[in-house]
N, C-alpha and C positions, 0 to 999 in steps of 0.2 A: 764490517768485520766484527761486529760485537759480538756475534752469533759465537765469537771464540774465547771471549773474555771472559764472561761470567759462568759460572757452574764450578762445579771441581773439577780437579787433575788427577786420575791415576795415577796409584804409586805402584802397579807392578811391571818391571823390569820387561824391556824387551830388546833383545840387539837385534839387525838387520844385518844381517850378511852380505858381504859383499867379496869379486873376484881379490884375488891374493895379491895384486898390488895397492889396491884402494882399501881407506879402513873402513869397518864394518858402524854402520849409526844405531847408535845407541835412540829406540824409538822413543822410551820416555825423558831422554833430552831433548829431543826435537821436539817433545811434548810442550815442555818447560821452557825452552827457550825463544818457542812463536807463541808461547801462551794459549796451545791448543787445547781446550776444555774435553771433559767427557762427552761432549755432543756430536765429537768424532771420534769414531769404535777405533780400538786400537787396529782391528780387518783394516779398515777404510784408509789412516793413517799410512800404516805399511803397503799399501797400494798405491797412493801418492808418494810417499818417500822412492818406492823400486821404481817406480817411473823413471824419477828425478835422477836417481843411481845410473840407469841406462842413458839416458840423454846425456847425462855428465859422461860419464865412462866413454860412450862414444866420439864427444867431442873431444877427450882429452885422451883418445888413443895413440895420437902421434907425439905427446908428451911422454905420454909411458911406456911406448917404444924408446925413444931416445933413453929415456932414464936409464930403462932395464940393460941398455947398452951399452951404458958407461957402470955398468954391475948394480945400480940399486935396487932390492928388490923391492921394496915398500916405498909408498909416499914418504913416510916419516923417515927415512933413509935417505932421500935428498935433501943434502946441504939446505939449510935457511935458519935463518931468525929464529928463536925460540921465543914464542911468547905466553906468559901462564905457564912456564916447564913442556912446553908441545912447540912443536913447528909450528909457524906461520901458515907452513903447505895444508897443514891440515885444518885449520881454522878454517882456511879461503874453501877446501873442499867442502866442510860442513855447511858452511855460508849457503854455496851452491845448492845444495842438496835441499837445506830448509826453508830455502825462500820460493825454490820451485815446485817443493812437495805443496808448502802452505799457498803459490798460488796457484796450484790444481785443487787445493781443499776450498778456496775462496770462492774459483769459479762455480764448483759442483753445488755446495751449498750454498748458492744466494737463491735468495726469494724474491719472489714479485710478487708486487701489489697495484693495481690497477691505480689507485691513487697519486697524486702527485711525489707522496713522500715514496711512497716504495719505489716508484723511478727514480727518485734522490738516491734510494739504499742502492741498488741496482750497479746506477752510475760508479755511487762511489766506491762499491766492491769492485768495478771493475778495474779504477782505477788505481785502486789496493792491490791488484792481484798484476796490473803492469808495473808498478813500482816495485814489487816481489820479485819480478822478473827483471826489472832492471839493476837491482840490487845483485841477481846472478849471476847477470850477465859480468857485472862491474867486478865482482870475484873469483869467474871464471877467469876472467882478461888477464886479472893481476898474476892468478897462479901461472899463467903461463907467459909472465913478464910481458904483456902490449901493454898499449896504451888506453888509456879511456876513451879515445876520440879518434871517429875517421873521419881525416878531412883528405876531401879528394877536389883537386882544381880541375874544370870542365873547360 
């Protein structure tokens, strides 16, 4: 994942829109806060983030049904925690969104190299880019209050 650290970071502003009950991501926080460098185009970025939006949005349709049903019309509108002056809900949504845009960025951009070390780089991207997704998943669960763990007895 180095490929993300070093370089600069664009400073111009971009939102990503989103439907009218999820908030809309702000693309250079997402920037900022995976420490995504200019080696990924702001295009490319919001093409990994709107993924991430859809796969979220769709998973958490049955949450935002129910929501809407007891009248809230925005994430931020459902009761929780404020944390930093913001909901919780919205924290766990962003989580979501920037661990799975950055591991669609991790995948697209690894390199190979024939060598022993580029299969190290490889590996270890990959493994980078499961724990992004693990990390998702583990703040999908929360917003919609399960648990981290499924244990099923056979």
């Amino acid at each position: 994942m180095s490929g993300f650290i070093a370089g600069g970071v664009p400073t111009t502003a971009f939102p990503i829109s989103n439907s009218d009950f999820w908030p809309e991501i702000d693309g250079q926080h997402l920037r900022a806060a995976m420490r995504i460098t200019d080696a990924v185009t702001d295009d490319r970025l919001e093409v990994a983030a709107v993924n991430a939006m859809i796969e979220a949005n769709r998973e958490l349709a049955g949450y935002r049904t129910a929501n809407e049903a007891k009248g809230f019309t925005t994430l931020a509108d459902v009761p929780a925690e404020q944390i930093n002056g913001e909901s919780q809900l919205l924290h766990l949504y962003r989580r979501v969104i920037y661990c799975s845009a950055l591991a669609e960025l991790v995948e697209r951009y690894s390199s190979f190299d024939a060598t022993n070390s580029g299969e190290k780089k490889v590996t270890e991207e990959e493994t980078s880019a499961d724990q992004l997704r693990r990390d998702a998943r583990k703040a999908l669960r929360t917003l919609l209050g399960l648990s981290h763990t499924t244990v099923e007895l056979l």
